[in-house]
C-alpha positions as CSV (number, residue, x, y, z in Angstrom):
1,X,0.0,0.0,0.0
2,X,3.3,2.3,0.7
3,X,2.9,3.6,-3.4
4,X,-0.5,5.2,-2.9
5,X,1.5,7.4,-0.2
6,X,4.7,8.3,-2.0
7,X,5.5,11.7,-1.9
8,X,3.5,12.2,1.1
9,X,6.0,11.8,3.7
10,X,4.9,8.0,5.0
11,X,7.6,5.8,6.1
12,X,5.1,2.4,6.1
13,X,2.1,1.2,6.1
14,X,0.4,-1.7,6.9
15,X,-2.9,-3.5,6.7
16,X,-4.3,-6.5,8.6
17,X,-7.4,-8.1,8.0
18,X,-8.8,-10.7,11.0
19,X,-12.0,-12.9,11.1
20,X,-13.3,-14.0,14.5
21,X,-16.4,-14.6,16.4
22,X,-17.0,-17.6,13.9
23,X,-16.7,-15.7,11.4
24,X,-19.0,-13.0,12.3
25,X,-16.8,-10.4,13.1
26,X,-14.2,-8.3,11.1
27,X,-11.0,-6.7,12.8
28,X,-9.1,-4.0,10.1
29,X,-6.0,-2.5,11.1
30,X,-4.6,0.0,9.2
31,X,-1.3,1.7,10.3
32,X,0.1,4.5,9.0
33,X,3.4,5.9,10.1
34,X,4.5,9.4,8.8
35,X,7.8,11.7,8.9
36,X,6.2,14.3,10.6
37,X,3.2,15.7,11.7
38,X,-0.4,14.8,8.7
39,X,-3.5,15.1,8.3
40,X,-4.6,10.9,7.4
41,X,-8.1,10.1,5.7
42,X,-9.3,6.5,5.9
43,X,-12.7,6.0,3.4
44,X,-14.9,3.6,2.5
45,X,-17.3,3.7,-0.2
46,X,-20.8,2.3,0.5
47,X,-24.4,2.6,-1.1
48,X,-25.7,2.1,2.5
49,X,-27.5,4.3,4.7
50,X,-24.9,5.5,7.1
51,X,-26.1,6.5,11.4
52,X,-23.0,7.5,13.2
53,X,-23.2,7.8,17.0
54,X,-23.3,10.7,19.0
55,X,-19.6,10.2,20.3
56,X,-18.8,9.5,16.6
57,X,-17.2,5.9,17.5
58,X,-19.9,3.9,15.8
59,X,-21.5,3.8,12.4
60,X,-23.8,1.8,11.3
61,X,-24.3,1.2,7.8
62,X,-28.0,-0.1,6.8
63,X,-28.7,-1.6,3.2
64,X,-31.6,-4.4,1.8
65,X,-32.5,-4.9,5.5
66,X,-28.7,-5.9,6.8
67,X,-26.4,-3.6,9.0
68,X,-22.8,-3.9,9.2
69,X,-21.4,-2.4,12.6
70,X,-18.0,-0.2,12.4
71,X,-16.3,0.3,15.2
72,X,-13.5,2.8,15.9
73,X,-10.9,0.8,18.4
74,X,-8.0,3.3,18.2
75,X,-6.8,6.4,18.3
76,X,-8.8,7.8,21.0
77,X,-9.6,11.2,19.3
78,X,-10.7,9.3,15.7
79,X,-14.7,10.2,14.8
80,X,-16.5,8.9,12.0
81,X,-18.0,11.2,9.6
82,X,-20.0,11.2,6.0
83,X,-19.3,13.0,3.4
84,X,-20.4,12.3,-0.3
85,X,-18.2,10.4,-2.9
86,X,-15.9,13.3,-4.4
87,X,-12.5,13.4,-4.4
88,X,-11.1,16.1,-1.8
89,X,-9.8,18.9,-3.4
90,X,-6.2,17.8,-3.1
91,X,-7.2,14.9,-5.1
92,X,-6.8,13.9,-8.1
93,X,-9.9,14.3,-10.5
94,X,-9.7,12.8,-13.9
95,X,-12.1,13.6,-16.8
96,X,-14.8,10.6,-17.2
97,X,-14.7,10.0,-13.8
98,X,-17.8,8.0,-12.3
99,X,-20.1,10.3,-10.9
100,X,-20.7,8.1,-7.6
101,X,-24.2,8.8,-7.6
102,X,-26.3,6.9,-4.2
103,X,-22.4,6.6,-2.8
104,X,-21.3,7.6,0.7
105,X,-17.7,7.9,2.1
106,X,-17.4,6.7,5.9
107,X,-14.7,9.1,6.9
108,X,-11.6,8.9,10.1
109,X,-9.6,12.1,9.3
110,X,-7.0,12.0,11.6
111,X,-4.9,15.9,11.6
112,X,-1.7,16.7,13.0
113,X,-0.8,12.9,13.5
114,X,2.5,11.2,12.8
């Protein structure tokens, strides 16, 4: 995943993916480690109705009558957000880009984290 990041001052990354509860339950790590002080967005992309919790830890996503829980573990200032399906303005933007139409971003923006 360290190419997505080059030029942005990232030293690693790394992903891990874990299934427990019999399967039931999903545990995704990401970890980011930067040269000095960023601003870190973590996405996902959903066509699911999106509640997040009043402390922001929580968001449940709601589509054809199933939910799928998201939980924030760590850091302890991280929130989830919603946002539609645009690329930021410090993103790239090609022509002929899909539109995203019924698409939601989940957001974590993480700022002045190394």
């Amino acid at each position: 995943m360290k190419d997505a990041y080059d030029g942005y001052g990232v030293k690693s990354v790394r992903r891990s993916l874990a299934l427990f509860d019999n399967r039931t339950r999903v545990r995704l790590r990401d970890e980011i480690n930067c040269s000095s002080a960023s601003t870190i967005y973590w996405f996902a992309h959903t066509k699911a109705d999106i509640a997040i919790s009043a402390d922001g830890k929580t968001a449940t996503l709601t589509q054809n009558g199933k939910k799928l829980i998201a939980q924030i573990a760590s850091p302890d200032g991280a929130k989830f957000t919603q946002m539609d399906a645009k690329p930021l303005s410090s993103s790239p933007n090609p022509s002929g880009q899909d539109a995203n139409a019924g698409i939601r971003k989940l957001v974590i923006k993480l700022t002045k984290t190394t």
